[in-house]
N, C-alpha and C positions, 0 to 999 in steps of 0.2 A: 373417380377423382376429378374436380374441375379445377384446371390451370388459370390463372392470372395470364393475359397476352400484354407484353410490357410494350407497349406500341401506340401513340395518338394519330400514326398514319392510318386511314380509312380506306387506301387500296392494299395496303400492306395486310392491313388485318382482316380483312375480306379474304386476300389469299389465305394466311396463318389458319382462319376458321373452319375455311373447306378442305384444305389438305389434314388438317388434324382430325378433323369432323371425318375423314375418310378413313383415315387411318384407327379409329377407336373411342378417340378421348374428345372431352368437352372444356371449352374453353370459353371463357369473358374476357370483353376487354376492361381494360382501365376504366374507364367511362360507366360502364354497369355496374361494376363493382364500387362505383361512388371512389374512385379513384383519379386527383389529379397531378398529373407527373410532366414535369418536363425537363429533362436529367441531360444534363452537357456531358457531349460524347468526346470527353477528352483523351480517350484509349488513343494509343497507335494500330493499333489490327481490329481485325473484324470482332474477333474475340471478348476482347479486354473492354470494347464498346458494349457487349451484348453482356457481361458480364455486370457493367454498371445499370444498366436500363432493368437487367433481370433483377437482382439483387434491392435496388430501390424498389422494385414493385412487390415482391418478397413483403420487405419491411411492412409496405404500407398496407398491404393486408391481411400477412399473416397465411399466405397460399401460396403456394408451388408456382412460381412464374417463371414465364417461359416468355425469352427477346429476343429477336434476328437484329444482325445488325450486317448489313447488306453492301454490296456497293459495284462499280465498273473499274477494272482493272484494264490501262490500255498500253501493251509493252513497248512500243515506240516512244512514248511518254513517259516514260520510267516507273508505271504504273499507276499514275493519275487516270482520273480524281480520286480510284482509291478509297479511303475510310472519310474521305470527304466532300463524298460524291454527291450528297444532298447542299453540301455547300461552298462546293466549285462555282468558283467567281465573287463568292461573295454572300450575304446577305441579301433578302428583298429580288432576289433572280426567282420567275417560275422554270416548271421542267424544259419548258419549250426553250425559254433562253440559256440555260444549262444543254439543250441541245445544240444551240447556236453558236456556243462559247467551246462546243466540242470541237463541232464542225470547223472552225474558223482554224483552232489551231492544229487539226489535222486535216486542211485544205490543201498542201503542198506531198503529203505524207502517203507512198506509195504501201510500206506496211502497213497493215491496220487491224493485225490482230490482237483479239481484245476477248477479254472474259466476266462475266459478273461472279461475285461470289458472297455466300452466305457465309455466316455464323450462327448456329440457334444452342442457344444456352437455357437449362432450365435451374434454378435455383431453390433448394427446398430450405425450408423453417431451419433444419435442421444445420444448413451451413452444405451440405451436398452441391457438387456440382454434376448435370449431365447436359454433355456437349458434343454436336458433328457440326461438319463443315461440308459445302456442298459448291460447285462450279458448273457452269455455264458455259462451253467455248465460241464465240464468235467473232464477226469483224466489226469495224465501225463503216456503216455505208457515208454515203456522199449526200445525200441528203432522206430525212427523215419517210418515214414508209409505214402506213399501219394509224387506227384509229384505236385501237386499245391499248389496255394495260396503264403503265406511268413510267416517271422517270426516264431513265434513258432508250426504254424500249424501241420507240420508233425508229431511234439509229444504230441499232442493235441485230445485224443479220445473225442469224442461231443457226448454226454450222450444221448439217443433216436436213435443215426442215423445209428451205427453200423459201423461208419467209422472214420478217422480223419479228423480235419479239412481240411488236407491237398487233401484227397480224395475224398472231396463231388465235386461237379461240381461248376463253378460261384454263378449258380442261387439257388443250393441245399444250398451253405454257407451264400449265401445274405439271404434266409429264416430264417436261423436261429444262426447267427452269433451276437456278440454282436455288432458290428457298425450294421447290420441290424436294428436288435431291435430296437436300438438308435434314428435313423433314423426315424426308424416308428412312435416313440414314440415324436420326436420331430417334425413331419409334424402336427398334429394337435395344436398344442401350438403355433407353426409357423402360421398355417392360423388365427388362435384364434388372435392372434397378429395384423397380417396384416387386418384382418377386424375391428377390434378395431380400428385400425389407419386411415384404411381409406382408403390403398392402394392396389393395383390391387394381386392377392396371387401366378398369375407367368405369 
């Protein structure tokens, strides 16, 4: 069975390919599929975002799509940026000043713990939903560390591994990343599903 990935980020669905790609299943993006989507992530939760991204992509082609909808949770800051993590600050900001807009207001800020978290929802023709959740525990460092990955990575210590996210390798982040998790956590609910149904699991 090939999946719809509801996603026009290109580091995101690079990850999304190789962990599903591991896990069993085959998957396109938007983009391949002659799909173009650009869907306002007006949810409150991780959820109800991945929910809409999945669902439009559904629509438009008619196949099992499957959407993360991501973000940094920071408990000092009452969980910002939160489900609006991609657009913390504003419009027209890159990652790097989304890291700098991090930094500034947890300059002063002795706590600093912080977590990423997934949402991955797949959506079938059918109206079905299969859905996990997955987390990340870390701090926010003091200044950025690490030439990989995107988003908040760099300022992102990942609690056990003694690096940022930004410094692990592909395969060291897909371990223990929160779309990892997610992932992992959603291929059995996924097969669980598909043999319920009756259909072939990839």
């Amino acid at each position: 069975m090939t999946f719809i990935m509801a996603s026009n980020n290109e580091d995101k669905l690079k990850e999304m390919r190789a962990i599903l790609s591991e896990l069993g299943f085959s998957a396109v993006s938007q983009g391949e599929a002659g799909i173009s989507l650009d869907i306002e992530e007006t949810g409150e939760t991780f959820y109800s975002n991945a929910c809409l991204k999945a669902e439009a992509a559904m629509k438009a082609s008619g196949l099992p799509a499957v959407a993360d909808d991501s973000g940094l949770m920071v408990d000092v800051l009452n969980g910002e940026p939160g489900v609006r993590s991609k657009r913390y600050g504003g419009e027209g900001l890159t990652d790097g000043d989304r890291n700098m807009l991090l930094l500034r207001h947890m300059e002063f800020k002795e706590h600093r713990t912080a977590k990423f978290v997934s949402s991955i929802v797949c959506v079938f023709p059918n109206g079905d939903i299969v859905a996990a959740e997955g987390d990340c525990e870390g701090v926010i460092l003091r200044e950025p560390k690490g030439k990989g990955g995107f988003g908040y990575d760099p300022v992102f210590f990942v609690t056990g591994t003694g690096k940022s996210m930004a410094e692990l390798t592909p395969q060291e982040k897909n371990r223990v990343s929160h779309r990892g998790k997610a992932l992992r956590a959603f291929e059995p609910k996924l097969r669980d599903y598909l043999k319920k149904a009756g259909q072939a699991s990839c």
